[in-house]
N, C-alpha and C positions, 0 to 999 in steps of 0.2 A: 140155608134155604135161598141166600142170594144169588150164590153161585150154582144153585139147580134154576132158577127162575130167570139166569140171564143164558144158560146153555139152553133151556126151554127156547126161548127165540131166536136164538140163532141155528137151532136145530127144527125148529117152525119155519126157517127162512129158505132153508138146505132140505128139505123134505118136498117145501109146499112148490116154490119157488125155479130151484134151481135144480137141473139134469145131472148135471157133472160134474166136476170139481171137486175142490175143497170143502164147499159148504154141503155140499152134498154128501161129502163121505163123514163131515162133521157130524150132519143132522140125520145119520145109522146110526151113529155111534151112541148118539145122546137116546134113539129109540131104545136101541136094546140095553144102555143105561135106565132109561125109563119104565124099561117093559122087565128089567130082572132084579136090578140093585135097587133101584128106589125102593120100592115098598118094603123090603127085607129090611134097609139100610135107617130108614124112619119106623116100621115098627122099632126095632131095635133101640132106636133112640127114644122113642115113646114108651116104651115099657122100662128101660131104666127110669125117665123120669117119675114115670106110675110108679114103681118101688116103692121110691122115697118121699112120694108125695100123700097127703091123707086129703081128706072131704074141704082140708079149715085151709090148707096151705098148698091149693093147685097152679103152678107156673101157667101166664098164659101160653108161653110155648107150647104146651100139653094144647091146649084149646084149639089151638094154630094147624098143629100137627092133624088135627083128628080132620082138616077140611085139605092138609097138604098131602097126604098119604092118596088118597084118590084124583084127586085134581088135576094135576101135574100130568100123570100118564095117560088118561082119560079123553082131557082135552087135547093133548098131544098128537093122540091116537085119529079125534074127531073133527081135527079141523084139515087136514088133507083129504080127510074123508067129505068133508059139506064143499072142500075147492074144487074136488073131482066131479061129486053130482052139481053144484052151481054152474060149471065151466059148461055142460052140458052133455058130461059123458055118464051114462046115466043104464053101464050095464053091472047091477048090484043082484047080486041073486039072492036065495032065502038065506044063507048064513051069515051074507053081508048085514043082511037086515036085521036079526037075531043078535048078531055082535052088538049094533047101533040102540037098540035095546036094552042089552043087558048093561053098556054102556051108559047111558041116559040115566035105567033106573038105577044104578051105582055111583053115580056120581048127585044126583035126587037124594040120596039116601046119606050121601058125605053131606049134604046142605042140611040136611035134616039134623041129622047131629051135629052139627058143630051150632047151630043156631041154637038149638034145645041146650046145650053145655055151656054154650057162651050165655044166653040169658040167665041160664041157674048161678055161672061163674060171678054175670056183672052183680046180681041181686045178692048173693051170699049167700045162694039158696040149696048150693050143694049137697048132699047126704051121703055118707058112705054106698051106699046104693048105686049111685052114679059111677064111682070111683070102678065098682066092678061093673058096669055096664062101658065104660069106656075100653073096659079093657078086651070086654067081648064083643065091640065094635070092632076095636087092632087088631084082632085077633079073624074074624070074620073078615076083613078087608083083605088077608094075606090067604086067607080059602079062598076067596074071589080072584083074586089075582095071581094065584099059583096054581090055581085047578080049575077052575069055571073060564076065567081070560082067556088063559095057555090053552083051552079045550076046545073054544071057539076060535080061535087065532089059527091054530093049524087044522081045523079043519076045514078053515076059508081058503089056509095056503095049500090043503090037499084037494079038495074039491078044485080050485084053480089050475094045479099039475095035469091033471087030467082033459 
């Protein structure tokens, strides 16, 4: 997670920042890292942990994971997005808007869980119950972001072509 969280800013830098260059071809690359491998790559890794994990003995990694799988691309996504309307270029049409939305409430929804999981986690308040509701969060986050994202993403970039 360190080494997604330090290509995160430097691909924040290369996005937001800079035209051309380096940083610039850096911070595509970390996008469509962001926008394909990530969440595949951390479900992946959070559902091995969910395996072998039960209600009595949850790794916080698990807890971590469930606010990093949306986070990371999310914001990613939304902070070139608030430097282009801030700056005062301010032509978004409805899919833009829709995206910033479905946006928003997905990543609303990543805070919501991990705070509900981390409070049951800190108390010992866990219950087999949870253990399957975690998993049909991971599981749910990679519907969002492989069919719901991907659905609005190109149709901002087809509506755009035209």
């Amino acid at each position: 997670m360190i080494t997604t969280l330090i290509a995160f800013f430097i691909g924040i830098y290369g996005t937001t920042f800079v035209d051309d260059g380096g940083f610039y071809i850096f911070g595509q690359a970390v996008s469509l890292y962001l926008l394909i491998v990530h969440p595949a790559l951390l479900f992946g890794y959070s559902r091995a942990i969910l395996k072998l994990s039960d209600h009595i003995s949850v790794p916080e990694v698990l807890i971590f994971s469930i606010i990093a799988i949306p986070f990371f691309p999310i914001v990613y996504t939304m902070i070139p997005i608030a430097y282009q309307f801030l700056s005062g270029d301010i032509s978004v049409g409805a899919a833009d808007i829709i995206f910033v939305i479905f946006e928003v409430a997905a990543l609303g929804a990543g805070f919501y869980a991990f705070v509900r999981y981390a409070k049951r986690f800190v108390t010992d308040k866990l219950v087999p119950r949870d253990i399957y509701a975690i998993q049909h969060y991971l599981i749910g986050t990679l519907i969002y972001f492989y069919f719901v994202r991907l659905t609005i993403i190109s149709t901002i970039l087809a509506s755009g072509a035209f």
